[in-house]
C-alpha positions in Angstrom: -19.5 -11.2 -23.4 -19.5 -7.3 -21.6 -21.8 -5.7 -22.6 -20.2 -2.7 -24.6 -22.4 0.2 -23.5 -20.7 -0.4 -20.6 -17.2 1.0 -21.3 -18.2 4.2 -22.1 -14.8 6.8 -20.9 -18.2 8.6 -18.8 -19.2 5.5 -17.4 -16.3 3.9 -16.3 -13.0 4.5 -14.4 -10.0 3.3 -15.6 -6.5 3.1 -13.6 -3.2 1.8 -15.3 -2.0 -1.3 -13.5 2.0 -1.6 -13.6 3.9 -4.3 -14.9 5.2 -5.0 -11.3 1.6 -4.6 -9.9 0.1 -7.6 -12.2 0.7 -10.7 -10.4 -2.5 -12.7 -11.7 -3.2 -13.7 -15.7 -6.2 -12.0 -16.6 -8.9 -12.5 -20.1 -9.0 -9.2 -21.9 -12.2 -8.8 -23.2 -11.2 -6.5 -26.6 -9.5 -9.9 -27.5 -9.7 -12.5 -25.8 -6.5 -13.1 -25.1 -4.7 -13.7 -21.8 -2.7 -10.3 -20.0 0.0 -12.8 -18.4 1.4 -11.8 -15.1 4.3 -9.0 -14.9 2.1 -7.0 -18.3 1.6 -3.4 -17.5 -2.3 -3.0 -18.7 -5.6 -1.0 -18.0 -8.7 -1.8 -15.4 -11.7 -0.5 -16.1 -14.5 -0.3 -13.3 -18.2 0.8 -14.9 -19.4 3.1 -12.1 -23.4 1.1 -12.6 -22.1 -2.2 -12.0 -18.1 -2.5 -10.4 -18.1 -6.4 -10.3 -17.8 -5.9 -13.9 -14.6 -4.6 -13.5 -12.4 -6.0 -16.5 -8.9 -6.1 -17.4 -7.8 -4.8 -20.6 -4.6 -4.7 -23.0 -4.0 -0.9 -23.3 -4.5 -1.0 -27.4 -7.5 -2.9 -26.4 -9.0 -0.5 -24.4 -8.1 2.4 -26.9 -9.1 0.7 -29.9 -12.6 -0.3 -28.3 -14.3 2.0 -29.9 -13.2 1.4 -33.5 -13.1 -2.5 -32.8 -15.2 -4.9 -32.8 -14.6 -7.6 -29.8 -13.1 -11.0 -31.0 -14.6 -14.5 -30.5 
Protein backbone atom coordinates (compact mmCIF):
# COMPACT_ATOMS: atom_id res chain seq x y z
CA UNK A 1 0.00 0.00 0.00
CA UNK A 2 1.53 3.91 -0.86
CA UNK A 3 1.94 5.42 1.74
CA UNK A 4 -0.67 8.40 1.58
CA UNK A 5 1.41 11.22 3.01
CA UNK A 6 2.93 10.80 0.01
CA UNK A 7 0.42 12.33 -2.47
CA UNK A 8 0.25 15.51 -1.02
CA UNK A 9 -0.60 18.28 -4.40
CA UNK A 10 3.04 19.98 -2.66
CA UNK A 11 4.80 16.87 -2.68
CA UNK A 12 4.13 15.46 -5.84
CA UNK A 13 3.88 16.24 -9.61
CA UNK A 14 1.24 15.08 -11.55
CA UNK A 15 1.02 15.08 -15.52
CA UNK A 16 -2.16 13.87 -17.42
CA UNK A 17 -1.33 10.93 -19.57
CA UNK A 18 -3.57 10.79 -22.87
CA UNK A 19 -5.66 8.09 -23.90
CA UNK A 20 -3.35 7.54 -26.98
CA UNK A 21 -0.22 7.85 -24.78
CA UNK A 22 -1.35 4.70 -22.39
CA UNK A 23 -0.09 1.69 -24.04
CA UNK A 24 0.54 -0.38 -20.75
CA UNK A 25 -2.43 -1.55 -18.01
CA UNK A 26 -1.55 -0.01 -14.89
CA UNK A 27 -2.97 -0.78 -10.79
CA UNK A 28 -4.52 2.49 -9.57
CA UNK A 29 -3.81 2.71 -6.10
CA UNK A 30 -7.23 4.88 -5.07
CA UNK A 31 -8.89 1.58 -6.15
CA UNK A 32 -7.35 -0.96 -7.01
CA UNK A 33 -8.46 -1.42 -10.09
CA UNK A 34 -6.72 -1.82 -13.46
CA UNK A 35 -6.28 1.63 -15.93
CA UNK A 36 -6.44 -0.68 -19.13
CA UNK A 37 -4.43 0.48 -22.13
CA UNK A 38 -5.92 3.43 -24.50
CA UNK A 39 -7.54 5.23 -20.65
CA UNK A 40 -6.61 8.83 -20.47
CA UNK A 41 -5.48 8.98 -16.60
CA UNK A 42 -3.10 10.86 -14.10
CA UNK A 43 0.75 10.04 -12.96
CA UNK A 44 1.81 11.21 -9.98
CA UNK A 45 5.66 11.41 -9.16
CA UNK A 46 6.33 12.35 -5.14
CA UNK A 47 9.33 14.69 -5.59
CA UNK A 48 11.07 12.47 -2.07
CA UNK A 49 10.91 9.32 -3.67
CA UNK A 50 10.07 9.16 -7.81
CA UNK A 51 10.24 5.34 -8.08
CA UNK A 52 7.05 5.70 -6.39
CA UNK A 53 5.54 7.16 -9.19
CA UNK A 54 1.90 5.76 -9.50
CA UNK A 55 -0.80 5.67 -11.95
CA UNK A 56 -4.08 6.94 -11.06
CA UNK A 57 -7.83 7.09 -12.38
CA UNK A 58 -8.40 10.89 -12.53
CA UNK A 59 -11.60 10.64 -9.88
CA UNK A 60 -9.13 8.70 -8.02
CA UNK A 61 -6.62 11.03 -7.72
CA UNK A 62 -9.27 13.85 -6.95
CA UNK A 63 -11.24 12.05 -4.60
CA UNK A 64 -7.95 10.94 -2.64
CA UNK A 65 -8.39 13.17 -0.15
CA UNK A 66 -11.94 12.44 0.84
CA UNK A 67 -11.41 8.60 0.13
CA UNK A 68 -10.24 6.08 1.82
CA UNK A 69 -8.02 3.60 -0.46
CA UNK A 70 -9.86 0.22 -1.29
CA UNK A 71 -8.57 -3.37 -0.39
Amino acid sequence: MVHPDLWHDDAVETRFIQPYQATKTYLCPGCNREIPPGLGHMVAVPHEAPDLRRHWHRGCWNGRKTRRPRN
